[in-house]
TORKOL-4160 file (C-alpha; in steps of 0.2 Angstrom, whole numbers, padded with zeros to 4 digits, m for minus):
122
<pt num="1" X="0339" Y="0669" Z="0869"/>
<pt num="2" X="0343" Y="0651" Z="0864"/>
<pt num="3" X="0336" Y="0642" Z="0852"/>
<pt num="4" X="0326" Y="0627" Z="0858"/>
<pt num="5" X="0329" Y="0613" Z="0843"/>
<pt num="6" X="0318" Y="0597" Z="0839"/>
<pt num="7" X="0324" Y="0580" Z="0844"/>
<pt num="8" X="0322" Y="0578" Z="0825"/>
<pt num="9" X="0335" Y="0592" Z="0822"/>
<pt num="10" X="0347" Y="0584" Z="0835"/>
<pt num="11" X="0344" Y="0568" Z="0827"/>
<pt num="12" X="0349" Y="0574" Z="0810"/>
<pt num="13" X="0365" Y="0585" Z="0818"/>
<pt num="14" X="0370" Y="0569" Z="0825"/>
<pt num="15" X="0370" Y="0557" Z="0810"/>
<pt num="16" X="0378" Y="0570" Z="0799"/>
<pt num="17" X="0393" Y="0571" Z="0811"/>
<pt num="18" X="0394" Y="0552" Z="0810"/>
<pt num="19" X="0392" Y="0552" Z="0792"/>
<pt num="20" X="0408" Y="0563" Z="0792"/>
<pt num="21" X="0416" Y="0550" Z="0799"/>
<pt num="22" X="0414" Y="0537" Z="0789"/>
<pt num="23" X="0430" Y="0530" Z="0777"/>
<pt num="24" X="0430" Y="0534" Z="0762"/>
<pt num="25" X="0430" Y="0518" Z="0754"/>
<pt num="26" X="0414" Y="0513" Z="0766"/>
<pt num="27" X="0404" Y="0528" Z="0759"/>
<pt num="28" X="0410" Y="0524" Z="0739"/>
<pt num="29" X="0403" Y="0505" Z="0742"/>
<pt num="30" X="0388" Y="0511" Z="0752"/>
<pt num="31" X="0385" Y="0523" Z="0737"/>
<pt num="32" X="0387" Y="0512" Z="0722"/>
<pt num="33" X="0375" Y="0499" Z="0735"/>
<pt num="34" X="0361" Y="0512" Z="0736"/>
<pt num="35" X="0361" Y="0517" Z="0718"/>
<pt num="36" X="0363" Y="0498" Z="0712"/>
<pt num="37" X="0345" Y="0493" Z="0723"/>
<pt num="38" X="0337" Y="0511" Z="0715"/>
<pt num="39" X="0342" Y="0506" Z="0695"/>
<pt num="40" X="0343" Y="0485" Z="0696"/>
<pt num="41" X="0331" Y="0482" Z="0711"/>
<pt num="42" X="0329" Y="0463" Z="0704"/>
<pt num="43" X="0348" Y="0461" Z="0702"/>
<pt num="44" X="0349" Y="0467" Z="0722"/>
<pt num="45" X="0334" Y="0456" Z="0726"/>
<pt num="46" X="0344" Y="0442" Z="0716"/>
<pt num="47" X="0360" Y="0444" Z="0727"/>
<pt num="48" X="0350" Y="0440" Z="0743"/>
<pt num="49" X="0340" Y="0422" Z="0738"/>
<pt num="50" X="0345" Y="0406" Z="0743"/>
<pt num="51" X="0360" Y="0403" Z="0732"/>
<pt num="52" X="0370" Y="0416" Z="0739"/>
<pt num="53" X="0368" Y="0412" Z="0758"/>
<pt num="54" X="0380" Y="0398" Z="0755"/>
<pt num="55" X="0395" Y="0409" Z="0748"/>
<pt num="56" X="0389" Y="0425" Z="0760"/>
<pt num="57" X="0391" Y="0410" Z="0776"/>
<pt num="58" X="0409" Y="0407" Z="0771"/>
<pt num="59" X="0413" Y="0427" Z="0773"/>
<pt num="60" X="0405" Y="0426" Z="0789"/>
<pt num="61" X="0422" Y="0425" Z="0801"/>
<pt num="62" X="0413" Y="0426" Z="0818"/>
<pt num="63" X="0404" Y="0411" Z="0811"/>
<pt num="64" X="0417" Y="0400" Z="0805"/>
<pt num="65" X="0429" Y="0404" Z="0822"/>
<pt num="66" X="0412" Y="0401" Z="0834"/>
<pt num="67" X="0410" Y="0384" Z="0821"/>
<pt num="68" X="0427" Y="0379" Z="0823"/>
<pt num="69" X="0428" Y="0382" Z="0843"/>
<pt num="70" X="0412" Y="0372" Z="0846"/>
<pt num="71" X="0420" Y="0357" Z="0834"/>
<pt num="72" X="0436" Y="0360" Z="0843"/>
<pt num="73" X="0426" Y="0357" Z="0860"/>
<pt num="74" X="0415" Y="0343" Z="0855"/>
<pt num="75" X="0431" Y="0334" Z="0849"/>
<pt num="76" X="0441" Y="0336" Z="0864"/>
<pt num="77" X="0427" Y="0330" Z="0875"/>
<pt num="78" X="0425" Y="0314" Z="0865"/>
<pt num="79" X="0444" Y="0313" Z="0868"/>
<pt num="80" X="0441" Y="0316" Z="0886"/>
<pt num="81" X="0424" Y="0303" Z="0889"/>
<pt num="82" X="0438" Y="0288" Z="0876"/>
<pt num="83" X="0453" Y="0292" Z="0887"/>
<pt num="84" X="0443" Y="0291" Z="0904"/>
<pt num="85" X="0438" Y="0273" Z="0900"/>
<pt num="86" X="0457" Y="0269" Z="0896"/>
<pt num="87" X="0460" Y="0276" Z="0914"/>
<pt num="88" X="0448" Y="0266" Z="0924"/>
<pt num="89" X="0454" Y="0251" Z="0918"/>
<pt num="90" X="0474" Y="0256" Z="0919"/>
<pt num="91" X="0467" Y="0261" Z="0938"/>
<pt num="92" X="0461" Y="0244" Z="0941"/>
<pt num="93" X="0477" Y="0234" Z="0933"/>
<pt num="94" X="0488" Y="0245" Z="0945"/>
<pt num="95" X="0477" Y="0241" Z="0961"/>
<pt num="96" X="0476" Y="0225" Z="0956"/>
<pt num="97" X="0497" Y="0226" Z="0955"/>
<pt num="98" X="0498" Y="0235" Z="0974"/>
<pt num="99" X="0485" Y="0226" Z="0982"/>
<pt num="100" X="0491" Y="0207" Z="0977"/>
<pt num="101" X="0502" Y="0194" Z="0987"/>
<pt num="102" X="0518" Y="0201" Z="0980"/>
<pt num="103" X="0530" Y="0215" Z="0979"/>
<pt num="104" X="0529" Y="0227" Z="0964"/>
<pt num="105" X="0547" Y="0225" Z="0962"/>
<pt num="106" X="0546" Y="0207" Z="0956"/>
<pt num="107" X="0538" Y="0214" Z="0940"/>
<pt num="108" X="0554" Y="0220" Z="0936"/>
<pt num="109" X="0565" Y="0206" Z="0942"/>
<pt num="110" X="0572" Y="0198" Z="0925"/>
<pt num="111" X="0569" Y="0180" Z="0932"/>
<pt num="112" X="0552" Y="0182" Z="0939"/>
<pt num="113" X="0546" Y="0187" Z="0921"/>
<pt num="114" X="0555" Y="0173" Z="0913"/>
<pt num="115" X="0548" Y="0161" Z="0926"/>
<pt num="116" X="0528" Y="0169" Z="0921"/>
<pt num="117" X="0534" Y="0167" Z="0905"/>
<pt num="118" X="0536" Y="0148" Z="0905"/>
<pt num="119" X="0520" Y="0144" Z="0915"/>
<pt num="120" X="0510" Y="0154" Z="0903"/>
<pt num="121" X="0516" Y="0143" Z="0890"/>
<pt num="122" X="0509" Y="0127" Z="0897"/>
């Protein structure tokens, strides 16, 4: 006949074969953790005040990386909202240029400019 087990049991089966799985390292610094809170609890309640969020923020990479995405965004989007003024008024100087009395192509013509020149002098 099979033996019916708790959920308690299963439970306890279960945490043991992770436990087993665990590194090494991981299970020596969750060790030396446990037995620093059971013989120094005031040097483990130290540890956590407000002097040490400051230095434990800097380790916190998901932190940092979601910090420097969003400053990275913000920046480019100040970029964005300064350049698009820049391109409103670049849009108007060249429809200004198209839509006046003469050709584009007397911009460029080497007397034309040296004749704007001289009248803009006087």
């Amino acid at each position: 006949m099979k033996k019916l087990t708790s959920p308690a049991d299963s439970l306890v089966r279960h945490l043991d074969a992770l436990a087993q799985q665990i590194p090494a390292r991981a299970a020596n610094r969750l060790e030396h953790r446990r037995k620093q809170v059971v013989y120094h609890p005031e040097a483990a309640m130290r540890q956590h005040s407000s002097l040490s969020l400051g230095r434990r923020w800097l380790h916190q990479h998901r932190i940092m990386a979601g910090s420097l995405l969003l400053a990275l965004l913000m920046g480019g989007l100040g970029a964005y909202h300064l350049n698009s003024d820049r391109q409103h008024t670049v849009g108007e100087v060249d429809a200004a240029l198209l839509g006046g009395d003469l050709p584009p192509g007397a911009y460029t013509n080497p007397q034309f400019v040296q004749w704007l020149q001289e009248h803009a002098q006087q």
